[in-house]
Residue frames relative to the residue before (quaternion, step in Angstrom):
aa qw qx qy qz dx dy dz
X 1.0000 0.0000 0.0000 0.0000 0.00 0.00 0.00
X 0.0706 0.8150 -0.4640 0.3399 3.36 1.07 1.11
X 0.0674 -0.8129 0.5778 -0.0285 3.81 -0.33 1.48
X 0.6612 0.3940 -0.1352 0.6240 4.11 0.98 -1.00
X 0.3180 0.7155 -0.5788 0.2280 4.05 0.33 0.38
X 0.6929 0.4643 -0.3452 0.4303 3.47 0.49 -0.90
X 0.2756 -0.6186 0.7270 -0.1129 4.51 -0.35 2.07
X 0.6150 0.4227 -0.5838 0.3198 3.83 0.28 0.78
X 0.6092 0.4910 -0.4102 0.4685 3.56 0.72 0.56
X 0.1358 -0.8254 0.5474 0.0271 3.66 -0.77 1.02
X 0.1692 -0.7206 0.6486 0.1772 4.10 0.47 0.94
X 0.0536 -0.6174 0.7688 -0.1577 3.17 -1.88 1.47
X 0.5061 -0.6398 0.5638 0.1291 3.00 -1.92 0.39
X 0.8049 0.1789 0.0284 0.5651 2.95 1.33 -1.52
X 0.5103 -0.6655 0.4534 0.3018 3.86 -0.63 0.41
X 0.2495 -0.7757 0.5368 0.2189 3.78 -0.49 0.73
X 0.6915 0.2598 -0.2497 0.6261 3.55 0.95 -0.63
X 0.8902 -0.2631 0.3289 0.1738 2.76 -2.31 -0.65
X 0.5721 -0.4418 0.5292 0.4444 3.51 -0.74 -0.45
X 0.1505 0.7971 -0.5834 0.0392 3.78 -0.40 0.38
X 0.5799 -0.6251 0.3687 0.3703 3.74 -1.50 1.03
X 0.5064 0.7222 -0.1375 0.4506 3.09 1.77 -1.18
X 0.6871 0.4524 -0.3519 0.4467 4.35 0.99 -0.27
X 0.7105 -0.5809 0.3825 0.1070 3.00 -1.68 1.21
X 0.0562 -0.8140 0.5748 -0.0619 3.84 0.40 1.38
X 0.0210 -0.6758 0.7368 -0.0052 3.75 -0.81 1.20
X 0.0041 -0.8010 0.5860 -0.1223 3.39 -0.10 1.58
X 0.0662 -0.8459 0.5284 -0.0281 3.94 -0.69 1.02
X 0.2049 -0.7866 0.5822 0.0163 3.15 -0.91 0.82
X 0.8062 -0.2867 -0.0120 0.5174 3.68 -0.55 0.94
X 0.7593 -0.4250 0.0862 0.4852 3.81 1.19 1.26
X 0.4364 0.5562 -0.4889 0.5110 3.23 1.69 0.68
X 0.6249 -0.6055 0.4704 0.1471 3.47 -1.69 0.03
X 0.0175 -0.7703 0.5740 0.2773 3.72 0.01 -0.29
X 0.1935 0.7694 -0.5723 0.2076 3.61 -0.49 1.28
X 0.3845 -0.6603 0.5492 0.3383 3.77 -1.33 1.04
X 0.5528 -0.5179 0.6229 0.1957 3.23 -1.92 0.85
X 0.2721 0.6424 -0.7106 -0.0906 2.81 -1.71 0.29
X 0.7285 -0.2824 -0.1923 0.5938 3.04 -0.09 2.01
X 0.8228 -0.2944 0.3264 0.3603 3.47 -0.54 -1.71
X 0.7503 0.4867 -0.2268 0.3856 2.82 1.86 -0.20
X 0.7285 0.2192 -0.0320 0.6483 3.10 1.42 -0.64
X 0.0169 0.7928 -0.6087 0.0260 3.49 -0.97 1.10
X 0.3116 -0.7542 0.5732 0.0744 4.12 -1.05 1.06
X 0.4729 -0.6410 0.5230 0.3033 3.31 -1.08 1.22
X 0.3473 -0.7146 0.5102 0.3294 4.18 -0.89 0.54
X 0.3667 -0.6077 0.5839 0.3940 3.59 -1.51 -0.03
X 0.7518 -0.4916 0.3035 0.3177 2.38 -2.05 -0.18
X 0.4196 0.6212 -0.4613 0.4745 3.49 1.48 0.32
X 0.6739 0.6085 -0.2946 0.2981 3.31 0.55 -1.00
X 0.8663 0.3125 -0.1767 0.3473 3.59 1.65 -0.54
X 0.0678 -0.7384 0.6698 -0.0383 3.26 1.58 1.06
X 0.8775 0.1250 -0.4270 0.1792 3.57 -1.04 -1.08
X 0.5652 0.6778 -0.3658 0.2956 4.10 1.08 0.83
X 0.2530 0.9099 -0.2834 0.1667 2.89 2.66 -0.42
X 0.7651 0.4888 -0.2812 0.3108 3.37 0.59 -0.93
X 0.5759 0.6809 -0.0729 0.4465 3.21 2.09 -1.05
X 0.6945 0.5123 -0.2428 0.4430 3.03 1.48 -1.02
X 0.3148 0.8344 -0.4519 0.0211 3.73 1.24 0.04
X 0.6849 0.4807 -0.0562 0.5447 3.22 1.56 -1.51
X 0.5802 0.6976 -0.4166 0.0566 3.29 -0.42 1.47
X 0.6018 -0.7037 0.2916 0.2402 3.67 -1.01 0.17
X 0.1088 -0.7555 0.6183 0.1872 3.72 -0.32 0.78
X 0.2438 -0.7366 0.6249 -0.0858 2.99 -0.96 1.79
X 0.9163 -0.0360 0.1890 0.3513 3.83 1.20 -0.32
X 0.0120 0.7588 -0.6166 -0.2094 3.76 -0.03 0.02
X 0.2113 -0.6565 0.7110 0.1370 4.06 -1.28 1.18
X 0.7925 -0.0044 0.0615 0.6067 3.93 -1.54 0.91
X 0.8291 -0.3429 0.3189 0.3055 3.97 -0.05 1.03
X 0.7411 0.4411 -0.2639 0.4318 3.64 1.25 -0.21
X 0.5050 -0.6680 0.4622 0.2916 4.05 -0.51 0.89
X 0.0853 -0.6447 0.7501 0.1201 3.46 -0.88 1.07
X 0.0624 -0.6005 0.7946 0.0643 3.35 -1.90 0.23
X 0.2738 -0.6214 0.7340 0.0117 3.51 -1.84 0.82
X 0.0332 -0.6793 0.6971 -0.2271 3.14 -0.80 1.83
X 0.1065 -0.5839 0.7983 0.1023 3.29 -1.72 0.94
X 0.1024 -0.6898 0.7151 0.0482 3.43 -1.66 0.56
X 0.2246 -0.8143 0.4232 0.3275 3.51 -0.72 0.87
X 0.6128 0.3314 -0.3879 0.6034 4.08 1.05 0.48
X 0.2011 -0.6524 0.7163 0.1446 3.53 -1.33 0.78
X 0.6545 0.4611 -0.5263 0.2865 3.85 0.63 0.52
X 0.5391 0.0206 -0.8356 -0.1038 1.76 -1.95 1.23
X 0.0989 -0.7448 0.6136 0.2429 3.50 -0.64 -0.67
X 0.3698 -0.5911 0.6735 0.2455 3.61 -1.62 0.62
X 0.8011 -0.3971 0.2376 0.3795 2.45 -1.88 1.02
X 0.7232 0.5676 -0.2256 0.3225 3.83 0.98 -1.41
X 0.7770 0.4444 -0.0905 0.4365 3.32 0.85 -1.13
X 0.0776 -0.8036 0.5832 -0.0900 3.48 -0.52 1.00
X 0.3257 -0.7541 0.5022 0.2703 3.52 -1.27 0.18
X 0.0847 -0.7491 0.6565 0.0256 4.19 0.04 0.69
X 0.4144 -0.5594 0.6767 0.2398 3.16 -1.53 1.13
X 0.5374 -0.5286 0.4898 0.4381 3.76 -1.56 1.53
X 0.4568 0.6491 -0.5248 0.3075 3.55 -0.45 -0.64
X 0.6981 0.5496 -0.0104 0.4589 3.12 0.33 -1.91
X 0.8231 0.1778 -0.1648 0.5135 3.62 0.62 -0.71
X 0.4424 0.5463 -0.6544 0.2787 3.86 0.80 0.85
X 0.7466 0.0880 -0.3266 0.5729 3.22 -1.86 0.94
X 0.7489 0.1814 -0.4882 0.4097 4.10 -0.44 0.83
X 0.3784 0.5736 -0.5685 0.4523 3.79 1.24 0.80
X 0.5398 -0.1917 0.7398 0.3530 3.04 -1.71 -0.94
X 0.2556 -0.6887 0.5885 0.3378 3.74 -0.94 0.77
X 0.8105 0.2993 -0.3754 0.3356 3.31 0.26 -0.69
X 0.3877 0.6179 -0.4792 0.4882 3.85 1.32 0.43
X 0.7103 0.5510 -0.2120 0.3833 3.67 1.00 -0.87
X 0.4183 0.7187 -0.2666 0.4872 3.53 2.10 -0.75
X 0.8045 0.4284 -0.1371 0.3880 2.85 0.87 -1.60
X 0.4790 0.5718 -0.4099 0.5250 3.31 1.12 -1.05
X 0.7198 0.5592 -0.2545 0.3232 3.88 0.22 -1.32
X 0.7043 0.5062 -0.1347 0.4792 3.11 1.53 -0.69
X 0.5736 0.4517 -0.2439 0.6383 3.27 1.08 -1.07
X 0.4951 0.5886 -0.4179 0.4835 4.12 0.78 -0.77
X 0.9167 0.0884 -0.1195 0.3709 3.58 0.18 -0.86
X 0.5373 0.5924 -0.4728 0.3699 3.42 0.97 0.87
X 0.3918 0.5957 -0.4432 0.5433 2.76 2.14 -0.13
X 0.6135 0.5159 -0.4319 0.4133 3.69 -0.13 -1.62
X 0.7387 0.4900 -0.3444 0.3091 3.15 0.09 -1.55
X 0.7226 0.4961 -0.2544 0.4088 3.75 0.32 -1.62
X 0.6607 0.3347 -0.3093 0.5964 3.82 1.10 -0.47
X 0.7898 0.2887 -0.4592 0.2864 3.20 -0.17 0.37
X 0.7379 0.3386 -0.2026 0.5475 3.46 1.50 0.37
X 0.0928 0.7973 -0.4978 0.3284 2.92 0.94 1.52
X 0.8349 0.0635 -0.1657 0.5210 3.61 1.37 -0.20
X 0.5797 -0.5306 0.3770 0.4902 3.94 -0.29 0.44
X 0.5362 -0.6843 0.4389 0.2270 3.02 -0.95 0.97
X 0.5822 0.6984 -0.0854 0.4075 3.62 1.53 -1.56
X 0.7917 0.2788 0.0738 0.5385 3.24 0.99 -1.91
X 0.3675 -0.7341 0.4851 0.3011 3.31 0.72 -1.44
X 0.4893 0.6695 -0.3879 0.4024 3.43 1.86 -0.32
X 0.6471 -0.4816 0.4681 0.3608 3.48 -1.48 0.59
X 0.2981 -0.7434 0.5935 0.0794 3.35 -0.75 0.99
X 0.4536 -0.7760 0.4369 -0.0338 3.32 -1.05 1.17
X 0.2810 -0.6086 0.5381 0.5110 4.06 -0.38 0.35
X 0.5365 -0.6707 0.5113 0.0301 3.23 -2.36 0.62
X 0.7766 -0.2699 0.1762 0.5413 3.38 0.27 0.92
X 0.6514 -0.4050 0.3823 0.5153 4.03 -0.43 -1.00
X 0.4787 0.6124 -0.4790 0.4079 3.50 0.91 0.76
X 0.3748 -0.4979 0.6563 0.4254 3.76 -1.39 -0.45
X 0.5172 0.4996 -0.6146 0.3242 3.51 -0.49 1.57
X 0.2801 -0.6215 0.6829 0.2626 3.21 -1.51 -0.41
X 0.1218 -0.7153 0.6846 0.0690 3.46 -1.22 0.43
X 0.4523 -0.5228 0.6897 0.2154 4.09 -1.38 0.84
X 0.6290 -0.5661 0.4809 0.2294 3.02 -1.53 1.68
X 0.6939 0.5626 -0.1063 0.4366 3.04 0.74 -2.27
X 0.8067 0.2715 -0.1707 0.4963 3.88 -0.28 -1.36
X 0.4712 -0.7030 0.5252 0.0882 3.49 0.36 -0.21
X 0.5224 0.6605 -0.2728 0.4652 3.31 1.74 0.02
X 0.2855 -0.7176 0.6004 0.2076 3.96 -0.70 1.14
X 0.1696 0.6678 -0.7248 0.0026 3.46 -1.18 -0.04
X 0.2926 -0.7490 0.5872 -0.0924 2.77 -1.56 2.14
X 0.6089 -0.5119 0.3420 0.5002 3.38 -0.93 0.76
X 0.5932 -0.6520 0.4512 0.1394 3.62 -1.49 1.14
X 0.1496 -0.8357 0.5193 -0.0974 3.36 -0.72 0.79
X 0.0973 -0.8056 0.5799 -0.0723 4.04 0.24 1.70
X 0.1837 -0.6744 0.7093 0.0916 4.01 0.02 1.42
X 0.0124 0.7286 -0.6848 0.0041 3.68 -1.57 0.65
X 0.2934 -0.7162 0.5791 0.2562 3.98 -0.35 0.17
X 0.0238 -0.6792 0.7335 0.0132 3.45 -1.35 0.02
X 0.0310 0.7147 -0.6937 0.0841 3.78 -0.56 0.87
X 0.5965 -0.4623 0.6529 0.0652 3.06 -2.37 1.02
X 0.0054 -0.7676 0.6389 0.0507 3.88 -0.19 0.48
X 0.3397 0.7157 -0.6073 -0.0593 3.79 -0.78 0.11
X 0.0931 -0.5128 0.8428 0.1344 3.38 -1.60 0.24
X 0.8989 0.1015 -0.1788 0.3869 2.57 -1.66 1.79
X 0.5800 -0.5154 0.4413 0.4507 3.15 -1.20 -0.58
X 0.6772 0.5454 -0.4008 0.2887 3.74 0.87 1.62
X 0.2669 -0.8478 0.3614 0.2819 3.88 0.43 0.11
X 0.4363 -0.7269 0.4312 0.3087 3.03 -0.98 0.87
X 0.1840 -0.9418 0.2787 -0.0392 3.61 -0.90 0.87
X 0.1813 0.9340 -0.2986 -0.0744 3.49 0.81 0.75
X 0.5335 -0.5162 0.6128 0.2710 3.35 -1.99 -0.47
X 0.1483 0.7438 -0.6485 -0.0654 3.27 -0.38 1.05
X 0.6312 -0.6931 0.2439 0.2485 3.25 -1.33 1.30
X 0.5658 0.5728 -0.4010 0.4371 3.42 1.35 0.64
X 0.2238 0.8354 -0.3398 0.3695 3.54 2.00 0.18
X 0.0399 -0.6501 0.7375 0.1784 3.82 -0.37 0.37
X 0.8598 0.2975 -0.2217 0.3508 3.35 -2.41 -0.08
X 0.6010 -0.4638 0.4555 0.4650 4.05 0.97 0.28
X 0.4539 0.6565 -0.5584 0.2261 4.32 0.51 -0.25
X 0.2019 -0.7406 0.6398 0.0380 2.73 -1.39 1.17
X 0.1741 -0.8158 0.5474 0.0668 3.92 -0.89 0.93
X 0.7662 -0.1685 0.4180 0.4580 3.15 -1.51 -1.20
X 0.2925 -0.5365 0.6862 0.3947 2.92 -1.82 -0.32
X 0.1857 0.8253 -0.5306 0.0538 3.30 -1.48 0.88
X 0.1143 -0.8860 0.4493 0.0051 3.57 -0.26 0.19
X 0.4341 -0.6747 0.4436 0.3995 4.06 -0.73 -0.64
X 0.6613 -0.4332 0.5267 0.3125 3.23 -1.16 0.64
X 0.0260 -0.7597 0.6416 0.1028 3.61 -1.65 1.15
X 0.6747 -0.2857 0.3107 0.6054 3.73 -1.13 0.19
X 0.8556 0.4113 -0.1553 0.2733 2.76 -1.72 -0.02
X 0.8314 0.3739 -0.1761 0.3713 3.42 0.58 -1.16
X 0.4447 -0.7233 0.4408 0.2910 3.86 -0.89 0.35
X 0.7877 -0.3969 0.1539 0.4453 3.91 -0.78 0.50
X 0.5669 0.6375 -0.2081 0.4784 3.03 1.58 -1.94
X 0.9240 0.2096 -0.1799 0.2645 2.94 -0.03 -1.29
X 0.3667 0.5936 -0.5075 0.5056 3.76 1.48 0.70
X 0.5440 0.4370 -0.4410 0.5644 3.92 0.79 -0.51
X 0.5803 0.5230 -0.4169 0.4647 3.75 0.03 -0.62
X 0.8902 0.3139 -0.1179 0.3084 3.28 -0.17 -1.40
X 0.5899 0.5537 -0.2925 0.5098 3.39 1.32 -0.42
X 0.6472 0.4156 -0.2046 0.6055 3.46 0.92 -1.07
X 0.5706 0.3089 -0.3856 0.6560 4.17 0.34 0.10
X 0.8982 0.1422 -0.3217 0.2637 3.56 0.03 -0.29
X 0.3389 0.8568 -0.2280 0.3148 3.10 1.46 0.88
X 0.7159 0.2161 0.3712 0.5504 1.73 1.07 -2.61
X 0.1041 0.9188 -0.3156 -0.2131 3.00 1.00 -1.23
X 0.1119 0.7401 -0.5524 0.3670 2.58 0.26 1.91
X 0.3615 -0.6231 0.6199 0.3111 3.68 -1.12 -0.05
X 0.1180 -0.7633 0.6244 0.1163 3.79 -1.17 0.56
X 0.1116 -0.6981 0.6908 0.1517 3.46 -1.63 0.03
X 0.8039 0.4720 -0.1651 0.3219 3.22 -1.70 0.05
X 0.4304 0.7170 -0.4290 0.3416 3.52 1.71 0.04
X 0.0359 0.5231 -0.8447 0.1080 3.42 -1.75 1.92
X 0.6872 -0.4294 0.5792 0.0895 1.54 -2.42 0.68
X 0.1986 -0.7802 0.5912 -0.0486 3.61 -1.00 1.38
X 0.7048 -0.2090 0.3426 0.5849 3.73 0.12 -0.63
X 0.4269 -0.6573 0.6211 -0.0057 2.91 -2.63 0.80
X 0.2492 0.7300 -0.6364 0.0077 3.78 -0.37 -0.27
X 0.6562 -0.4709 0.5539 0.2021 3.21 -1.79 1.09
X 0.0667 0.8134 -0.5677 0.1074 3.77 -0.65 0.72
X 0.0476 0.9271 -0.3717 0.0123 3.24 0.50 1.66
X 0.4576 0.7093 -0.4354 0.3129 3.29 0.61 1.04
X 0.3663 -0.3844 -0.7941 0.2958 1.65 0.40 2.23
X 0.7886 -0.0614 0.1559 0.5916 3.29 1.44 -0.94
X 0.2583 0.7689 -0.4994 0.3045 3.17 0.75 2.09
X 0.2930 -0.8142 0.4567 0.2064 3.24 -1.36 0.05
X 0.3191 -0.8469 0.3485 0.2438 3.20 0.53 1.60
X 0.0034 0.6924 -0.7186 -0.0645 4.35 -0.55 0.51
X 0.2230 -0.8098 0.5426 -0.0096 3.17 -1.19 1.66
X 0.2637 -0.8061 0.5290 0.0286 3.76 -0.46 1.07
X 0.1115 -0.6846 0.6984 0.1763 3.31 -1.37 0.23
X 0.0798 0.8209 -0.5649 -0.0250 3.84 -0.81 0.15
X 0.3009 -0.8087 0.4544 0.2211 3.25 -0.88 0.21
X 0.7557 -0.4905 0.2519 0.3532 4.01 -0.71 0.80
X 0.0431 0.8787 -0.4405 -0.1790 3.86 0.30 0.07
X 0.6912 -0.3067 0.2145 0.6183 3.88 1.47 -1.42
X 0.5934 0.5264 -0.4943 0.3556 3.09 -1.34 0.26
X 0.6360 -0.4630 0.5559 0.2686 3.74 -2.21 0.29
X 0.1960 -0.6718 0.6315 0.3340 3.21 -0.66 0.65
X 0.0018 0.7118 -0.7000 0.0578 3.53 -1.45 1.36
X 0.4737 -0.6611 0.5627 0.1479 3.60 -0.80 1.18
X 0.4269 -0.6306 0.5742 0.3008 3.49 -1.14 0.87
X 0.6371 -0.5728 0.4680 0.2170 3.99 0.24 0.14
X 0.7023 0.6130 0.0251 0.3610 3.23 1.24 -1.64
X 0.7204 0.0911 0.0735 0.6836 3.44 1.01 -1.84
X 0.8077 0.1272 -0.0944 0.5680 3.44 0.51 -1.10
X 0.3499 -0.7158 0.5952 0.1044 3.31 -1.13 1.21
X 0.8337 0.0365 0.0161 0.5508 3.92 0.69 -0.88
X 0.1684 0.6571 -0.7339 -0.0351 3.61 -1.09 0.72
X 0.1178 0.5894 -0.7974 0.0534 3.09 -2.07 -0.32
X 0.7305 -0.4274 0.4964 0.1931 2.76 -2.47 1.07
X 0.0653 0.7221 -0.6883 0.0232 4.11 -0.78 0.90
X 0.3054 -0.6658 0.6654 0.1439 3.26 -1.75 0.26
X 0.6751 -0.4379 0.3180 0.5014 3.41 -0.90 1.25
X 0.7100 0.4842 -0.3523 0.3706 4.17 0.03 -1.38
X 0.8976 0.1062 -0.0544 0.4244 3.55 0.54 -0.90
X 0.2591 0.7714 -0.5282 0.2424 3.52 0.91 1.50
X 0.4966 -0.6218 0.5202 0.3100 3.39 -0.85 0.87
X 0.7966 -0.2732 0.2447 0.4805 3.36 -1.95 -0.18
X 0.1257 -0.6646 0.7362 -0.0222 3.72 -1.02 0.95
X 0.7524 -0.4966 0.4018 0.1604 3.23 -1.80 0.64
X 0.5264 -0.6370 0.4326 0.3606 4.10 -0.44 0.50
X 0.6287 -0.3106 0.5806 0.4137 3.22 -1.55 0.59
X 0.6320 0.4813 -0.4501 0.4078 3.53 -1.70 0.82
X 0.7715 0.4210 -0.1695 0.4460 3.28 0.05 -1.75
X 0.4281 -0.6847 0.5021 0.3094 3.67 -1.33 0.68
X 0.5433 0.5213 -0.4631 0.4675 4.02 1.38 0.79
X 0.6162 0.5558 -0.4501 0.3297 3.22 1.20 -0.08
X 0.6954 0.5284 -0.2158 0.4367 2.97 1.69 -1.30
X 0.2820 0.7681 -0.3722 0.4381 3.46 1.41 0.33
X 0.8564 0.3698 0.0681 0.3537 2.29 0.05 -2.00
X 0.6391 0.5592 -0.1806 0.4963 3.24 1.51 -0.75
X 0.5332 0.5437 -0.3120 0.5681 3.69 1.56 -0.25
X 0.7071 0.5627 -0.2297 0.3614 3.04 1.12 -1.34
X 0.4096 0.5134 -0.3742 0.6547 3.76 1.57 -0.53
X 0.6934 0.3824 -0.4903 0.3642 3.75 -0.68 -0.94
X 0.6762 0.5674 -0.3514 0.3121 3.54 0.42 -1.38
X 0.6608 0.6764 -0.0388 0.3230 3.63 1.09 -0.98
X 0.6937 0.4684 -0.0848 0.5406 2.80 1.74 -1.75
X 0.6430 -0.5733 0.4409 0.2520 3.09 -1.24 0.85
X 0.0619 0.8759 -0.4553 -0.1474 3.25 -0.41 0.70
């Protein structure tokens, strides 16, 4: 159940080679993408050939990496017209599980060095223009002397079953009836474990046991780090918080409602979870 397997991407600061027509440009426009179609299922990050008619736009960018031997860069532009007939802009959302996954990493990445670099364009403390940081991805204030590295919002998501069913909910921000995980964000103070505890008691309220660690995926919206659990059922009613989640309950693999897309680290949960179940 391995989500981050694909070691052909190397993250960099600085570019070892040249400019080439032939490098990966994740170029965004007010949090949309610029990416070719091909119909509905499957969309490709463009090069840098591909954006003669953005040339002027492209002045300001970041090398975030080189993927199989080729330079990515992360550009934000603040007009996406024009566009060729090919090349459209899709909000990332929109394009998990019809990227490449490991084309999507990147997109996720280059997503938030952007967020990051615009929103800390001045010290937070002082107000002075903030400055790049030594050979790292930070800035640091002339004046305060303070670095500040691109942000980083850890959340958990965990697999509950009892038996050979999972627990399954509706939170009330769900479109189409989908039902997911529980999951939630990380507070001060508190360790992975025990945010799976608390989120899932205050969800659900239930009690759990038996909670590992399973797998990770990057979850840039804006700039979390999904940590995926499994656990197992321990006591209590399942009772919805009212609040986020309006409806759970206990499903078997035959009669689960709408579930999340291929892509997402609840599908792959959830998608281990079946295997475990099935007959084999």
């Amino acid at each position: 159940m391995d989500i981050n397997t694909d070691l052909s991407f190397r993250a960099g600061l600085k570019p070892i080679k040249p400019h080439s027509p032939d490098d990966l440009f994740f170029v965004f426009c007010k949090g949309a993408m610029a990416s070719h179609g091909v119909g509905s299922e499957l969309y490709t990050i463009p090069l840098r050939m591909h954006l003669g008619e953005y040339d002027e736009a492209l002045g300001k960018h970041h090398y975030i990496g080189e993927y199989k031997g080729v330079s990515c860069y992360a550009v934000e532009i603040e007009n996406s017209a024009p566009v060729s007939s090919s090349l459209q802009f899709v909000g990332l959302r929109e394009l998990l599980g019809y990227l490449p996954d490991a084309h999507f990493n990147i997109a996720g990445r280059a997503s938030q060095i952007l967020s990051w670099d615009r929103d800390h364009s001045y010290c937070g403390q002082c107000a002075a223009p903030m400055l790049p940081y030594n050979d790292e991805r930070a800035k640091i204030c002339p004046l305060c002397q303070i670095p500040r590295f691109p942000r980083l919002s850890p959340a958990i998501i965990v697999a509950i079953r009892d038996g050979d069913k999972l627990l399954l909910a509706h939170n009330e921000k769900f479109k189409n009836g989908m039902y997911s995980l529980i999951a939630g964000y990380v507070e001060v103070g508190e360790s992975l474990e025990e945010c799976v505890h608390r989120e899932v008691f205050e969800e659900v309220g239930i009690d759990i046991t038996n909670v590992k660690y399973a797998l990770s995926q990057s979850w840039p919206f804006p700039d979390s780090i999904m940590v995926g659990f499994t656990a197992d059922y321990q006591s209590g009613e399942i009772n919805p918080d009212g609040i986020e989640i309006t409806k759970a309950d206990w499903f078997s693999p035959e009669n689960f409602p709408l579930i999340p897309r291929q892509g997402t680290i609840s599908r792959k949960l959830i998608d281990s979870f079946i295997l475990s179940v099935s007959p084999h």
